[in-house]
Every structure is written in C-alpha cells, then in structure tokens.
C-alpha positions as CSV (number, residue, x, y, z in Angstrom):
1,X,23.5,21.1,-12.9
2,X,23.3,22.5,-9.5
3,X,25.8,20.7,-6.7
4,X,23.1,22.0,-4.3
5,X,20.1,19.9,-5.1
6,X,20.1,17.1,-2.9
7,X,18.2,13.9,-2.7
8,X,16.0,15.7,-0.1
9,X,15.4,18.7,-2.6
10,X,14.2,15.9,-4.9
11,X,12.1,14.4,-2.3
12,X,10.5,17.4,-1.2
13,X,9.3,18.0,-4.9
14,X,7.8,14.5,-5.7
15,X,6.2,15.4,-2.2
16,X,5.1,18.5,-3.6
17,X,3.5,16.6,-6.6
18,X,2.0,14.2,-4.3
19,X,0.1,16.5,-2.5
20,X,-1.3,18.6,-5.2
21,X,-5.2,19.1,-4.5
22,X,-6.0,19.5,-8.8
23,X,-4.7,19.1,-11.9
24,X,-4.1,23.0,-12.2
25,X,-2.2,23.2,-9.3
26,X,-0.1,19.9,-10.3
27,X,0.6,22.2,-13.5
28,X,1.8,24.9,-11.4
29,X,3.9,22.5,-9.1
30,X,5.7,21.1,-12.4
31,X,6.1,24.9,-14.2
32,X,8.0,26.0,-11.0
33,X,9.8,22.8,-10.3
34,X,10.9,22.9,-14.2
35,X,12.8,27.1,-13.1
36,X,14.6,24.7,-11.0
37,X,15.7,22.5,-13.4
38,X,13.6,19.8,-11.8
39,X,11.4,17.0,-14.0
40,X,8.3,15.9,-12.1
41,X,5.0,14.1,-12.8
42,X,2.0,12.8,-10.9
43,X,-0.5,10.2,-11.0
44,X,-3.6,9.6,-9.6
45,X,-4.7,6.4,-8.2
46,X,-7.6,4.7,-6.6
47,X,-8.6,0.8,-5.5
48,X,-8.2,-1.7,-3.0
49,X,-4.7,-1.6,-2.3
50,X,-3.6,-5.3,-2.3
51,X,-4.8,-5.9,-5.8
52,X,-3.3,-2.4,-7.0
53,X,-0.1,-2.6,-6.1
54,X,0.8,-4.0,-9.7
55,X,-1.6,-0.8,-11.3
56,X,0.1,1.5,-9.3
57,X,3.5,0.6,-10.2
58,X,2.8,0.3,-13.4
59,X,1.0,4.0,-13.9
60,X,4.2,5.6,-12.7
61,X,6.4,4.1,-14.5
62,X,4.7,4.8,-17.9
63,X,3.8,8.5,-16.5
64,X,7.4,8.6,-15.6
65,X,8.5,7.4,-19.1
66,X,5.8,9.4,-21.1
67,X,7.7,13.0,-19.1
68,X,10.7,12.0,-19.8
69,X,12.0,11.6,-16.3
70,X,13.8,7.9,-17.4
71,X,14.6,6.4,-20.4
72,X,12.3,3.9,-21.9
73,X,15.1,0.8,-21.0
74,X,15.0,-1.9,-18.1
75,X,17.4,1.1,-16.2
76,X,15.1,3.7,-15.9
77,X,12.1,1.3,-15.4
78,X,13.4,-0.4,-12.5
79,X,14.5,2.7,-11.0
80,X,10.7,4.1,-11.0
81,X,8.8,0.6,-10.4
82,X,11.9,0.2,-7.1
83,X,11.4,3.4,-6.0
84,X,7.3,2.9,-5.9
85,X,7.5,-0.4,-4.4
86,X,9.7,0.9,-1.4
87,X,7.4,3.8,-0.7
88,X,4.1,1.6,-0.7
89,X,6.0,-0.6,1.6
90,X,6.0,2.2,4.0
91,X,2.3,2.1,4.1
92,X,1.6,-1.0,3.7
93,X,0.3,-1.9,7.0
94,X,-2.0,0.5,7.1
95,X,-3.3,-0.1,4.0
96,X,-3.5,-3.7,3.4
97,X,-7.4,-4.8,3.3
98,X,-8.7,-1.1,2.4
99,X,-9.4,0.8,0.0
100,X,-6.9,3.5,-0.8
101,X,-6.8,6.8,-3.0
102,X,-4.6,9.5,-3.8
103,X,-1.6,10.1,-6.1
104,X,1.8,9.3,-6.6
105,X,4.3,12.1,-7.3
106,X,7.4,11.6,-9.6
107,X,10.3,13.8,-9.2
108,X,13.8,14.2,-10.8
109,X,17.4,16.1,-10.7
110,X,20.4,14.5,-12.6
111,X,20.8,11.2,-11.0
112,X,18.6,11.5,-8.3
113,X,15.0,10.2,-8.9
114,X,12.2,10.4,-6.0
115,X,8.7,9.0,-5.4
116,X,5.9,9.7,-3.1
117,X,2.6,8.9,-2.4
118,X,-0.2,10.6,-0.8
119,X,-3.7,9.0,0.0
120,X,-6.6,8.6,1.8
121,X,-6.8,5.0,3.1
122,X,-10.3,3.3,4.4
123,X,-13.7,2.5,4.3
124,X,-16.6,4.5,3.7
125,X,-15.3,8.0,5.0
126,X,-13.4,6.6,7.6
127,X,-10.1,7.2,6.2
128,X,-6.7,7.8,7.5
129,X,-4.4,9.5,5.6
130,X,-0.4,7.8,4.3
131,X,2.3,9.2,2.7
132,X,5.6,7.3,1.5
133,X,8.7,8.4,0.1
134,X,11.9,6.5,-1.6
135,X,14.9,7.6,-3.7
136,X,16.9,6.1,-6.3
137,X,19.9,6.8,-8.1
138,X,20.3,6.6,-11.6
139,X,22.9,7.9,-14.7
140,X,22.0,11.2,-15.9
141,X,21.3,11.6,-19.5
C-alpha cells in the first residue's frame, strides 16, 4: 500500500468513473486506476429520482460487491449503500420531482472507499447537471 493515497486520491477516481462518457472509456478509467493499485466500478442509472433512490443504492452495492471492492457481509454493504446515500443527499434538492440520469462511480484504496455520482437532472431536455461525492472507511482485506 501506498501512504500517499488519500481519501481525496480516492475521491478523485470514483469521480473519474462517474464521469466516463462510454463503457470503453470506463474500461480505460478502471485499467489505469488498477497501475495504481486502485479498485473502481461504475454504474449507470436512470428514473425519477424519488422512487430510485432504493434502485440506485442497491445497483452499487451489488456492482461494488460483484468487483470486489467490499466483502459480501453487512460491513462492506453498509459502507457502499452509506456512502451512496450521503452523496445523493447532496443533490437531492435539485433532484427531487425530476427525472435524473447518469452514473454512479465506485472507487477504492485500502480502507478508504469513495462514491460519486454524475447526472443530468430534468425534464424534457431541460436538464441541469449534479454531482455528489462521500467517503467511507472500512478494514482492508
């Protein structure tokens, strides 16, 4: 492990994931995050954001669990689904009554464990644009 990485390295690469425009360049994200020792993983998402919330949290977690970025256990479950819920909460007055779409991006280094999401929210083609971002801590290994 490298003392180096910090909780905002982390951040920066679930951002990374986040804002990956296709599933190519998600691969590239996640082949030069994994040179750095780095686990990462993103989702895509779409809906009305109220009734979604439960989807959403629920997509990352099994994404998260199906990479390997957290044990399949209540530990590394609730880090994910706590981590996901703190960064919608950062958008959630903007989104609340829209529709919103985009992807969540998953990202890992020893104990620290970092979510982001990235979408379009609106109507139509009116849409403004929200990102969120949360950390968590969690045992390595």
């Amino acid at each position: 492990m490298n003392d180096d990485v910090t909780s905002i390295d982390v951040g920066r690469a679930a951002l990374r994931m986040a804002i990956s425009n296709t599933r190519q360049d998600e691969q590239a994200t996640r082949q030069l995050l994994a040179k750095q020792n780095m686990q990462a993983v993103a989702v895509d998402f779409g809906g009305e954001f109220v009734p979604s919330v439960k989807k959403i949290i629920e997509r990352a977690v099994v994404a998260a669990q199906r990479q390997n970025l957290v044990p399949a256990n209540h530990i590394g479950e609730g880090a994910v689904a706590g981590a996901v819920r703190a960064a919608l909460e950062q958008i959630s007055a903007k989104a609340v009554g829209l529709n919103v779409g985009g992807k969540i991006g998953i990202a890992r280094y020893g104990e620290h464990l970092c979510v982001a999401v990235y979408f379009g929210v609106g109507v139509l083609n009116l849409n403004e644009v929200a990102v969120g971002l949360a950390h968590r801590s969690l045992p390595s290994g």
